[in-house]
N, C-alpha and C positions, 0 to 999 in steps of 0.2 A: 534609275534615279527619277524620281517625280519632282515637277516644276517646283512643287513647295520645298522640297528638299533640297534643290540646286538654290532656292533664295536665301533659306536659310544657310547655308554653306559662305555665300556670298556675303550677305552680313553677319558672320563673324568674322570672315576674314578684312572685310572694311573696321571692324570696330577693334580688331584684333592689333597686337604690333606683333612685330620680326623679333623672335627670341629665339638666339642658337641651343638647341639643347644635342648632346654625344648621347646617343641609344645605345644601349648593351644589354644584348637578348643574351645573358646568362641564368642557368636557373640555380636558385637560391643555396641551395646545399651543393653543388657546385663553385660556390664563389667562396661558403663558410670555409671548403675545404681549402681552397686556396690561402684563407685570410687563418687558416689552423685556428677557430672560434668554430663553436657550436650555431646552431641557428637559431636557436634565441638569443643569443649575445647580437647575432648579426642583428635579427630584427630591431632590438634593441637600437642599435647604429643607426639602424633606417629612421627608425622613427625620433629621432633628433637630428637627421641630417633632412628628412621631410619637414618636419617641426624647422625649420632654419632655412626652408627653399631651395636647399642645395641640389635634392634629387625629387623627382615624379615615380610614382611606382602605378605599374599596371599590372595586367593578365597578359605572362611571358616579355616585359620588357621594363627596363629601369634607366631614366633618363636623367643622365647629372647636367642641371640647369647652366646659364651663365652664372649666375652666386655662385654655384658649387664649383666651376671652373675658377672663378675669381676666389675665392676661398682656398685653394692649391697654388693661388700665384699665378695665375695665367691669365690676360687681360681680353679681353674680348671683341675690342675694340679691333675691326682687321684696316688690314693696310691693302691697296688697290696697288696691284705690280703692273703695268699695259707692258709688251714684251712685243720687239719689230727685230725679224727675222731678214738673212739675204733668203731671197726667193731659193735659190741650187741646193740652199740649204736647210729648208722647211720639213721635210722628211727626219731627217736623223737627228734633229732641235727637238722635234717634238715630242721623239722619245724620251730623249732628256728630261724635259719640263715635266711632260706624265710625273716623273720620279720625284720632282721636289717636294718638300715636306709644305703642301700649301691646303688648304681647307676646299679649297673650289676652285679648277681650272677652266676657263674658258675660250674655246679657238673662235676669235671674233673676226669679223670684217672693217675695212674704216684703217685706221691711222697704229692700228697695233696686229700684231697677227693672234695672241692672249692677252689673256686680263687675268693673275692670279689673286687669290684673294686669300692674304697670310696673316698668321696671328702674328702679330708687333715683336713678340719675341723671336719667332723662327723668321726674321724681315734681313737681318744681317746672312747669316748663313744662303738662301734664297739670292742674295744678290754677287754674292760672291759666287759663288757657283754661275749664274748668269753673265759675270764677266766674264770668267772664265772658259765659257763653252764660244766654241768656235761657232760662228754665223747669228750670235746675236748683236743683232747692229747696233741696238739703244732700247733701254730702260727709262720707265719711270714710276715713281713711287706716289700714291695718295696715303696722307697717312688719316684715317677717319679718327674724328675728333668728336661727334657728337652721333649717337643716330637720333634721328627725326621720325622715321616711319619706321 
């Protein structure tokens, strides 16, 4: 990587924002056959749900945007889980937590032992579960209301 390429790299990502996008390396007649459409019907599909922001199409991957996830009902907006463990218990917790339906788990240091980071819908389920398992001492929930960056 040459120094100009790392500047360039570096401002877009300064001028860029934080957009979730879900990748599915499906290939196309592949997915028709799934959807029982031909592949021009599919493309068809693509190119109004592109035309609409909802998906990116590339060479071998297809990414449905936050629109496209908000467009199916799902908000995007995540909720901050911080999650404190008894110490005896941190081994067979963490298996646990692996398994919940969260977007991004994090084993931090500091005042939490994780920080899961859950779409607003699957936030009820996540926490129930989380009462429920033995050796979690205390929860708490951020619920993101705007993003800024």
């Amino acid at each position: 990587m040459t120094p100009k390429s790392l500047h360039l790299l570096k401002l877009l990502w300064e001028y860029g924002s934080r957009n979730s996008v879900y990748t599915i390396r499906i290939k196309q007649g592949e997915l028709a056959r799934k959807l029982q459409i031909t592949r021009q019907a599919l493309s068809a599909h693509f190119k109004r749900l592109r035309e609409s922001g909802f998906i990116q199409i590339g060479h071998g991957f297809l990414n449905v945007t936050e629109d496209g996830v908000r467009a199916i009902g799902y908000h995007c907006d995540p909720v901050l889980v911080l999650v404190r463990l008894q110490a005896q218990k941190r081994s067979e917790v963490s298996a646990k937590i692996k398994s919940l339906p969260a977007i991004e788990i994090f084993r931090v240091t500091g005042d939490a032992d994780f920080v899961l980071v859950v779409e607003q819908g699957a936030l009820n389920e996540v926490l129930q579960i989380l009462s429920a398992t033995e050796g979690v001492v205390d929860t708490k929930s951020y619920v993101s209301i705007e993003t800024l960056k």
